[in-house]
C-alpha positions in Angstrom: -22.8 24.0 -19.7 -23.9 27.6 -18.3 -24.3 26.2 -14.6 -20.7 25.1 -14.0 -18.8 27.1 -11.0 -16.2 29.7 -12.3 -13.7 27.4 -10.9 -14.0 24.7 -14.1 -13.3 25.4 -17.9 -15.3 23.2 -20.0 -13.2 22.1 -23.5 -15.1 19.5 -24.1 -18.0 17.5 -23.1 -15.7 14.6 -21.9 -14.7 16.5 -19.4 -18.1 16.4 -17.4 -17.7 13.0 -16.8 -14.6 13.7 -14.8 -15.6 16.9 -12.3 -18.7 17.6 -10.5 -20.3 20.8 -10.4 -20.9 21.4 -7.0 -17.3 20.3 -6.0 -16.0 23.4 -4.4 -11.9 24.3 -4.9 -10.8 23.8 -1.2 -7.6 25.5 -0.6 -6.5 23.0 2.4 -3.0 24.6 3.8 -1.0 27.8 2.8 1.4 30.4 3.9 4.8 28.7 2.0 7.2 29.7 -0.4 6.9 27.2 -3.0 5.0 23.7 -2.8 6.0 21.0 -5.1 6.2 17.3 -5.6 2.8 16.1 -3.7 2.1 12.4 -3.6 -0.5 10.6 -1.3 0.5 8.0 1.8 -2.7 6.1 1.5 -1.7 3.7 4.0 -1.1 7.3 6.5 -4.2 8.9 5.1 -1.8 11.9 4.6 -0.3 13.7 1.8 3.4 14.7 1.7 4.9 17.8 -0.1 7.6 19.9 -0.5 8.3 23.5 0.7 11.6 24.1 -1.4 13.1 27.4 -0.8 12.0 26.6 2.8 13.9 23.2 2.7 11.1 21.6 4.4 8.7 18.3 3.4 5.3 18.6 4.7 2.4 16.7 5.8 -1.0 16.9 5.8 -4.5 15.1 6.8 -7.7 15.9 6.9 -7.7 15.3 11.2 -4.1 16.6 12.3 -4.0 19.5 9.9 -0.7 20.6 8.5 2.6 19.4 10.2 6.6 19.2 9.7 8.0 16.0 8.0 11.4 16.8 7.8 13.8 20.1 8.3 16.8 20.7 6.2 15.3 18.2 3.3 18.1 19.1 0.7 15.6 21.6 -1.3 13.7 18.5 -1.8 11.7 18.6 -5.1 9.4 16.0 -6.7 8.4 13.0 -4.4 7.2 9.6 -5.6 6.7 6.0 -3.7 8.1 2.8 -4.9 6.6 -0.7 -5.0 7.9 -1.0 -1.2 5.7 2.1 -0.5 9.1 4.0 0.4 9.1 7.6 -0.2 11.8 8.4 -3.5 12.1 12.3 -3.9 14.7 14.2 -5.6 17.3 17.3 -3.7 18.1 20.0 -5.8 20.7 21.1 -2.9 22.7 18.0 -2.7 22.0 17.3 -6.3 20.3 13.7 -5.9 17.9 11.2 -5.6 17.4 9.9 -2.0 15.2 7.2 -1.1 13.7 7.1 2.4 14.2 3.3 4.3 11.1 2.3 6.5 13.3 2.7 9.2 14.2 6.3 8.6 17.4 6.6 7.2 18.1 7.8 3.8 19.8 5.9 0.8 21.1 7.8 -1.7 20.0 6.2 -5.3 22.3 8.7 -7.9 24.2 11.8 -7.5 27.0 11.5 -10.6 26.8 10.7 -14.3 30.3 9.5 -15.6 31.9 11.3 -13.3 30.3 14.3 -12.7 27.4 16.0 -10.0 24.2 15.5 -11.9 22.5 19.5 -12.2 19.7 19.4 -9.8 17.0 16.2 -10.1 13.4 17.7 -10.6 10.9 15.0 -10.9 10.3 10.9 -10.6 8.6 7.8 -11.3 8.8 4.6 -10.6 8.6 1.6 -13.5 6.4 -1.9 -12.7 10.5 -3.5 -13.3 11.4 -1.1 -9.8 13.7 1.2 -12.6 13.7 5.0 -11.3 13.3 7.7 -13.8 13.8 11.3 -13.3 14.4 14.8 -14.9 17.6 16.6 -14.8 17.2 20.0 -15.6 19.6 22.7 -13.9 16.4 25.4 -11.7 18.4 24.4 -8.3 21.7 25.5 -9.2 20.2 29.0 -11.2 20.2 30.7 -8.1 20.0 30.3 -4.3 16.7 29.9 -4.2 15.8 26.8 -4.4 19.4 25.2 -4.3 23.1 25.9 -4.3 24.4 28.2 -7.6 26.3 26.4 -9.7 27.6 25.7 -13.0 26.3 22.7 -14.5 28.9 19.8 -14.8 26.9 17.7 -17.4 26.9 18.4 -20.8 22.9 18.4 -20.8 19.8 18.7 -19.0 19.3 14.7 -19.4 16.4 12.4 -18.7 17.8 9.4 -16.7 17.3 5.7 -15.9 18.3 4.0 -12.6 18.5 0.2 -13.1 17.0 -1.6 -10.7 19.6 -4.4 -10.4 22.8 -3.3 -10.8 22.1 0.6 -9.7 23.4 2.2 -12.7 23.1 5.7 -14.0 22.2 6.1 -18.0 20.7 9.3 -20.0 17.4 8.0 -21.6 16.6 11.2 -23.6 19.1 14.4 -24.0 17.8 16.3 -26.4 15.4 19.0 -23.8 16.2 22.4 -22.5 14.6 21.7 -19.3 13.1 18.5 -18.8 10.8 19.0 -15.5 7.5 15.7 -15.0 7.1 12.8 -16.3 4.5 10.3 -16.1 3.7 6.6 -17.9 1.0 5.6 -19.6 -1.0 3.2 -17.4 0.6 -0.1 -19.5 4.0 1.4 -19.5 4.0 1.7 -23.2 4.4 5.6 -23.2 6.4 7.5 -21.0 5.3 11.3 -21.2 7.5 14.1 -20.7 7.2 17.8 -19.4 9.4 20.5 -21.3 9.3 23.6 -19.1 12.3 25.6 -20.9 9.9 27.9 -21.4 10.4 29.6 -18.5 13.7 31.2 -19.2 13.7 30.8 -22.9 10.0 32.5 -24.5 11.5 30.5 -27.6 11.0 26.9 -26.0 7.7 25.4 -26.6 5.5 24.5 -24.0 4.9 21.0 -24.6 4.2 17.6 -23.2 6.5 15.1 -25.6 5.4 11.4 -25.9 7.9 8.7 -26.0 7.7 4.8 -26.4 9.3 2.9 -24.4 11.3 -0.2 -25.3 13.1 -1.8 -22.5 15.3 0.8 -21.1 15.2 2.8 -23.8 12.9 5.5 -25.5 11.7 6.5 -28.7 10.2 10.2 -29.3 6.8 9.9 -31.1 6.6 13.8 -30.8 4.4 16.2 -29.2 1.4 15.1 -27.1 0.0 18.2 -26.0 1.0 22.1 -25.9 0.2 24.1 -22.6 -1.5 27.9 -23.6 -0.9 29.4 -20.4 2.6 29.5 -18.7 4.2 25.8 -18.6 3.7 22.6 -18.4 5.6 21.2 -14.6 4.2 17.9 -12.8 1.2 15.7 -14.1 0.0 12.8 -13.3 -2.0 10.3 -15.9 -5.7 8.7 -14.3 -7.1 5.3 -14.4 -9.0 6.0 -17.8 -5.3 6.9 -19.2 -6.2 10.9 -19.2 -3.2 13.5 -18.2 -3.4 16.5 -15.8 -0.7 18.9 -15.9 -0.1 21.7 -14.2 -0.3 24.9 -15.5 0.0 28.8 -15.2 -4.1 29.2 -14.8 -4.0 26.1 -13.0 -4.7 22.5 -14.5 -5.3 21.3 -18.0 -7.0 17.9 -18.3 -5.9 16.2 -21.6 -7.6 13.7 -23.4 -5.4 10.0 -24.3 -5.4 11.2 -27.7 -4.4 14.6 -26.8 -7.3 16.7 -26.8 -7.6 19.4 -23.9 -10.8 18.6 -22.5 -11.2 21.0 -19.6 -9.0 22.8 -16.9 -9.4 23.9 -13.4 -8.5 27.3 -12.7 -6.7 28.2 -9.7 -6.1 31.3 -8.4 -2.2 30.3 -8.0 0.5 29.5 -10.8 -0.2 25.0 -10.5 3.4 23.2 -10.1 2.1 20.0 -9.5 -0.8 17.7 -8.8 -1.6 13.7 -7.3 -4.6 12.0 -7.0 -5.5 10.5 -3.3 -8.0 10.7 -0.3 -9.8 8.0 0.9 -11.3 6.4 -1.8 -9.1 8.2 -4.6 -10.8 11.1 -6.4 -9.7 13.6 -4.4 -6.9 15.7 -6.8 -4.3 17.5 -4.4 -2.7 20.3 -6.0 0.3 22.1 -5.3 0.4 25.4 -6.2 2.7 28.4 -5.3 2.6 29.2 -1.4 -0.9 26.9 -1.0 -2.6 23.5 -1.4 -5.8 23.2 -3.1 -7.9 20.2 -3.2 -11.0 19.3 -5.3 -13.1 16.1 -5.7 -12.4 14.3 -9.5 -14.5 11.6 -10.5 -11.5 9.3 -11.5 -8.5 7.7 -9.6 -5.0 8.1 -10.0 -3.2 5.4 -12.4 -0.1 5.4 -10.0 0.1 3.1 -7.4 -0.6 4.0 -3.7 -3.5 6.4 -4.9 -5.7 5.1 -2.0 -6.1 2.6 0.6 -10.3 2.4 1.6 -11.2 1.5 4.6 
């Protein structure tokens, strides 16, 4: 389609029924270090995200512009919302998962496996049972960057499980080099799986893996989709069950059966993306030291995508 704006990369004809043409990319806030871990307070009309190396969460909306959340977050990573609508987000620099109380105060959900200071929790998401899943690979304790240097006390970069009754730390999937989002199918049936090793390791494949889920457990059905520029880092699944991932050129829209059907490009290497606005379709991506925005004709799958008036 010849009359599409330079900004959209048409795979397949799929994908036109999921952008607009005339939908500009609006870069909404800039001038930080390294944005991450967006998600949408529809119930605020404001999106939340992190600043890392800056140790900062921030917010934005469309009428107050960009403001401080919170100072000194921990190098706080990848944020998600629970079925209380309580933000959950991860801290590379005090090596946990945190959950913030309505009132304020913060709850700390894990910080050891058997023992031992997990590496550095990247990313999360919340099951319909109220289980918290996350990603445990070691980028906050490489350096001081966006963390505390450290060597790693686990003997892997694990995927975990917190159980929602009795609180309990267990490894769901061990086998990555650096296991960064993740994201369910809309029914829960598939959990998906970023593998970003890549990043230090040209030999790691780029690749989104697929696993079923069975209870609290998982079984790896493989490869669902390869990245072809940089590596794959958040992504977040829409209402019709497609996945957008981030990306080096910005972000690759994938098919349920796997087939790229499009990408956006963005002038800035993509870390991570949610659906929200108003009404939904508004895609918020984070993206080096800015925050883009573009206008998607789908909804997020996750709850708390949007709250209409």
């Amino acid at each position: 389609m010849s009359n599409l704006p330079a900004h959209l990369d048409l795979r397949d004809d799929r994908f036109l029924r999921l952008v607009h043409p005339i939908a500009p990319l609006l870069k909404i806030a800039e001038g930080f270090t390294w944005t991450e871990g967006p998600v949408w307070f529809g119930d605020h009309d404001c999106l939340l995200f992190s600043d890392i190396p800056s140790e900062r969460i921030m917010r934005w909306s469309e009428t107050q512009g960009v403001s401080v959340f919170r100072d000194a977050s921990g190098f706080n990573n990848g944020n998600t919302r629970d079925h209380s609508g309580r933000l959950l987000g991860c801290r590379h620099g005090t090596r946990d998962v945190v959950r913030t109380e309505i009132n304020g105060a913060l709850t700390v959900l894990a910080s050891t496996y058997q023992g031992k200071r997990l590496n550095s929790p990247n990313d999360l998401v919340v099951s319909s049972d109220g289980a918290v899943w996350f990603t445990d690979p070691t980028y906050g304790i490489l350096s001081n960057f966006e963390g505390y240097q450290a060597e790693p006390e686990q003997d892997a970069r694990h995927v975990f499980r917190i159980d929602p009754v009795t609180g309990q730390v267990a490894p769901v999937v061990s086998d990555f080099i650096q296991p960064n989002g993740l994201a369910f199918s809309r029914d829960e049936k598939t959990l998906y799986i970023a593998e970003s090793g890549a990043s230090h390791d040209s030999k790691v494949p780029a690749v989104i893996r697929q696993f079923d889920v069975v209870g609290s457990s998982l079984t790896d059905r493989g490869v669902f989709a390869t990245i072809d520029c940089g590596v794959p880092d958040g992504f977040r699944i829409d209402s019709a069950g497609n996945l957008w991932s981030s990306a080096a050129d910005g972000v690759h829209c994938f098919a349920p059966d796997g087939t790229l059907l499009g990408k956006i490009l963005v002038p800035e290497t993509v870390s991570n993306l949610c659906f929200g606005g108003r009404y939904g379709h508004s895609l918020f991506i984070t993206a080096s030291t800015s925050v883009f925005q573009i206008f998607v004709n789908t909804n997020g799958a996750e709850a708390w995508t949007a709250q209409p008036n």
